[in-house]
ROMIKE-61888 format. One line per 10 residues: their letters; for each residue x, y, z of N, C-alpha, C, O. Coordinates in steps of 0.05 Angstrom, whole numbers. Layout:
// residues N
a) X:Y:Z:X:Y:Z:X:Y:Z:X:Y:Z | ...;
***
This chain:
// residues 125
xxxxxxxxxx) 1324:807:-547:1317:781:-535:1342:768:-523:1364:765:-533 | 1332:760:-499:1360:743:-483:1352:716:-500:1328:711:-498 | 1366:697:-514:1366:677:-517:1367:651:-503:1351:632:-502 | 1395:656:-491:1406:635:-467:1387:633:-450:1378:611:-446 | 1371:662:-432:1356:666:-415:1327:649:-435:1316:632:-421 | 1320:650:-452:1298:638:-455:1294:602:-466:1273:591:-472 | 1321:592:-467:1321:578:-472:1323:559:-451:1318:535:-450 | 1333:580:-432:1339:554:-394:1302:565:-390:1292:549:-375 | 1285:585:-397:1258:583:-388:1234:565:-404:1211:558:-400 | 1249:564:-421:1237:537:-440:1227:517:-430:1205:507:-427;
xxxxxxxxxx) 1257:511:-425:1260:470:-414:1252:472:-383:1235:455:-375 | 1263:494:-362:1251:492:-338:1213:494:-339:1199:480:-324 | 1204:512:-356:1177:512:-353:1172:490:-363:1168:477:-342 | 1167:471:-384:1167:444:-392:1168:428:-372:1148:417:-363 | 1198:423:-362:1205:401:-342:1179:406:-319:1159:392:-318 | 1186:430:-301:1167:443:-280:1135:419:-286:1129:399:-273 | 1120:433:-312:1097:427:-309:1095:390:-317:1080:373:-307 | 1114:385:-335:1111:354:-344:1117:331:-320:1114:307:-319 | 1126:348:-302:1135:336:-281:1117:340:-247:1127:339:-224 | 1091:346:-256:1072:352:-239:1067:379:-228:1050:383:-210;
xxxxxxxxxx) 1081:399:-239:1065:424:-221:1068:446:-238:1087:461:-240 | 1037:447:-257:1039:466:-283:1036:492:-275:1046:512:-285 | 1018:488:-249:1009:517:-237:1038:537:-224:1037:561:-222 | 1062:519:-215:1084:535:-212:1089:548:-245:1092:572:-251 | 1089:530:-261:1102:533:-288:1086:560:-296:1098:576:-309 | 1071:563:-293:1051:580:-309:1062:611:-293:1069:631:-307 | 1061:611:-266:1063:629:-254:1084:648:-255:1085:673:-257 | 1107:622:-251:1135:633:-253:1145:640:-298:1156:660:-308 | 1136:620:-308:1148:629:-345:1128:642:-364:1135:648:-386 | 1095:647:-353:1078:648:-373:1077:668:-364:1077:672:-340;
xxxxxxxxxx) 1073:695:-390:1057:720:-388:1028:722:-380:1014:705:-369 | 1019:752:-391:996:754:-389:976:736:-406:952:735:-399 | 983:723:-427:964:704:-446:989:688:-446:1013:692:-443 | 969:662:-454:976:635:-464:965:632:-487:943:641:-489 | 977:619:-509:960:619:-533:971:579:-540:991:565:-543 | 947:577:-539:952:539:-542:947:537:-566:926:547:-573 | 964:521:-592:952:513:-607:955:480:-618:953:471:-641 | 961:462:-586:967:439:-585:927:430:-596:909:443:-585 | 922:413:-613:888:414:-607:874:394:-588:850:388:-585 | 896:384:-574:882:358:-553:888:381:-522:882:370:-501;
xxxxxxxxxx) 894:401:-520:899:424:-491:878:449:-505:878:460:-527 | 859:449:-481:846:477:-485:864:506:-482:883:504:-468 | 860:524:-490:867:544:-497:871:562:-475:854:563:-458 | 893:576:-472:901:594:-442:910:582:-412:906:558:-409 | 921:593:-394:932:582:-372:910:561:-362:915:546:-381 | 894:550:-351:876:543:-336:871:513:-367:865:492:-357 | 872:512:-384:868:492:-409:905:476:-397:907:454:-386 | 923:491:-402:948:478:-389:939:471:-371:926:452:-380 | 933:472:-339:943:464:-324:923:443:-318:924:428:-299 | 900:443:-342:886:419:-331:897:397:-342:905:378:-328;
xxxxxxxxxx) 900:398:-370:920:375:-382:945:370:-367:947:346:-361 | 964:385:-359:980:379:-345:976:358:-319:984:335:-315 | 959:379:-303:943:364:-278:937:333:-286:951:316:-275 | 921:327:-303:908:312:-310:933:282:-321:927:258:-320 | 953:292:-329:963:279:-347:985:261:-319:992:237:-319 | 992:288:-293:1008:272:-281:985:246:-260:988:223:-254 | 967:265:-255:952:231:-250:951:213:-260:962:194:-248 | 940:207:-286:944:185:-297:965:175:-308:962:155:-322 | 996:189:-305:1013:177:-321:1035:185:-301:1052:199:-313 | 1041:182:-269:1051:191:-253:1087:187:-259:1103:201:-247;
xxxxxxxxxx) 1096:169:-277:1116:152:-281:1131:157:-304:1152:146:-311 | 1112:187:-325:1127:187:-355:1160:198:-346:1167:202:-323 | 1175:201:-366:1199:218:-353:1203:239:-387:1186:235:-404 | 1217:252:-390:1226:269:-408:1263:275:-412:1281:282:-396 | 1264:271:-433:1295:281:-442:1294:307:-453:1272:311:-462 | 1313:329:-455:1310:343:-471:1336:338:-486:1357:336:-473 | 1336:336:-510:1353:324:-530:1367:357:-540:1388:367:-531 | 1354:367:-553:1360:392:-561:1347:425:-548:1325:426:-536 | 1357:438:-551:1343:469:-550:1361:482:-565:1385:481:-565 | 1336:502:-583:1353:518:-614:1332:545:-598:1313:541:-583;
xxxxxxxxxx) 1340:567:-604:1328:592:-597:1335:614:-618:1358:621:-625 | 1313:621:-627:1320:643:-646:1300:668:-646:1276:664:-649 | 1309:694:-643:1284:722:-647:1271:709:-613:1283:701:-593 | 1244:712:-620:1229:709:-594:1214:678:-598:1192:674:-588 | 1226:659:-612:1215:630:-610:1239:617:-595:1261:629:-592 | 1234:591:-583:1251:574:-571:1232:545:-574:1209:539:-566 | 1258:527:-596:1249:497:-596:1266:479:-582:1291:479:-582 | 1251:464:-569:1262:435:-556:1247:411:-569:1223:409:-573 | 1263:397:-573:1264:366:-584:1273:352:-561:1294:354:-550 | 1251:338:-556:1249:319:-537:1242:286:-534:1231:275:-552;
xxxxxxxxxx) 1248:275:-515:1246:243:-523:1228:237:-490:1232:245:-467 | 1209:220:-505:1183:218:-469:1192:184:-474:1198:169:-493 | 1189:182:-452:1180:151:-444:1152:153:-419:1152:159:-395 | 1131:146:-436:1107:136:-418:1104:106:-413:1113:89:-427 | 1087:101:-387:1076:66:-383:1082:57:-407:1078:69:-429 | 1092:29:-403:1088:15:-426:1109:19:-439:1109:10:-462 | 1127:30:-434:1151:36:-451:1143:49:-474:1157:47:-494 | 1118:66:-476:1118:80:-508:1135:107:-493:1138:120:-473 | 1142:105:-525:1158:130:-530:1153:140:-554:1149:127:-575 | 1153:178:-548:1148:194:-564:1178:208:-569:1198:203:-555;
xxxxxxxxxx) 1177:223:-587:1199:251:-600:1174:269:-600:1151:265:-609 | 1185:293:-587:1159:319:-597:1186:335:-600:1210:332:-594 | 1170:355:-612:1173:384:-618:1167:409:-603:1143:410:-608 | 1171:426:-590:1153:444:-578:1172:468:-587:1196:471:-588 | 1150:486:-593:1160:509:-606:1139:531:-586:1115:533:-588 | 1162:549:-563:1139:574:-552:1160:598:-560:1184:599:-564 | 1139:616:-560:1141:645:-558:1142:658:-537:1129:653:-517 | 1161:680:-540:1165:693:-515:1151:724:-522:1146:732:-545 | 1148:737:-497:1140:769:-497:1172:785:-491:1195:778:-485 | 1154:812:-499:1180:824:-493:1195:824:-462:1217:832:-455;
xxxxxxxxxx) 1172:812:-446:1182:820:-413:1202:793:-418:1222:792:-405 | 1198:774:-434:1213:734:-429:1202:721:-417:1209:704:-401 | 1181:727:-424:1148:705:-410:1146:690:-435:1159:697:-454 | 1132:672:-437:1128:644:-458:1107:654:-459:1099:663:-438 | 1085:657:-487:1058:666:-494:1044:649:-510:1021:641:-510 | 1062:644:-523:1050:615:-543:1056:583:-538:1069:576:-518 | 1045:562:-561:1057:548:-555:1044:526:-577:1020:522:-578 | 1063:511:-595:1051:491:-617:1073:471:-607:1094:475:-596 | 1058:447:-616:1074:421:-609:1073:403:-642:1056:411:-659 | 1089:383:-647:1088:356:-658:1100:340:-638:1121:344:-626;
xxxxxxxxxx) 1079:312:-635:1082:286:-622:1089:266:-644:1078:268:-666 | 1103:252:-639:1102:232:-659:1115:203:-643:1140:201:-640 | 1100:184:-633:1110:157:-627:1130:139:-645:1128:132:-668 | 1147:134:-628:1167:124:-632:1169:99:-645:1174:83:-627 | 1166:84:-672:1161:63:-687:1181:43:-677:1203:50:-670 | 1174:17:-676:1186:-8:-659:1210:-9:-692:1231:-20:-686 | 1209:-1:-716:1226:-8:-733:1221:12:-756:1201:25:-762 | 1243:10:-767:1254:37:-782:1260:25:-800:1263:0:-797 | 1263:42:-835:1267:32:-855:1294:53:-857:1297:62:-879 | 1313:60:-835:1335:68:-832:1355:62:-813:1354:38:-812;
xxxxx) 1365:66:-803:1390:59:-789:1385:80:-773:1394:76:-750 | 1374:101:-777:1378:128:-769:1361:132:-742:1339:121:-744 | 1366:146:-717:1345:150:-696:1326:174:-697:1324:183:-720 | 1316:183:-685:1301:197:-699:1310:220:-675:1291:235:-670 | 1329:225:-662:1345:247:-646:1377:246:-656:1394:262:-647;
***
């Protein structure tokens, strides 16, 4: 497994589709299967790109950080920081799988919104 190499196809397929065009994303980083196991995105290429689709219409304005990328074997995680309307903000998780060709096959997320106050000092990136 190239690491480096899957870790720049990570965040580019991410950025690509979160940023309006899943159907490049899919084409150019996703293998032969997609395996979703986000439970609010239906399952396989065509479940992405509707959520995606769907998400940049109504939310034409979110933006994305990527804070981290860790890569290990054939997984690659990014920790990320969203700002949608309204100033909410999320931290997710996204953890995909790669094939042996370095296509992305899987894919599990945690969302978690960003609390206006903390019983720490600490940020949560």
């Amino acid at each position: 497994m190239n690491l480096d190499r899957n870790k720049k196809a990570a965040i580019d397929f991410y950025r690509t589709a979160y940023e309006g065009n899943p159907k490049k994303a899919i084409e150019i980083y996703v293998g032969e299967q997609y395996i979703q196991h986000n439970p609010h995105v239906a399952d396989g290429k065509e479940g992405f790109i509707d959520y995606f689709e769907r998400m940049q219409k109504e939310y034409p304005y979110k933006t994305i950080e990527f804070v981290r990328c860790i890569a290990e074997g054939d997984l690659v995680a990014l920790h990320t920081r969203q700002i949608w309307p309204g100033n909410d903000q999320y931290v997710t998780m996204d953890f995909f799988r790669f094939d042996t060709e370095g296509k992305i096959c899987e894919h599990w997320d945690s969302i978690q919104q960003i609390p206006e106050t903390s019983e720490n000092p600490n940020t949560m990136y």
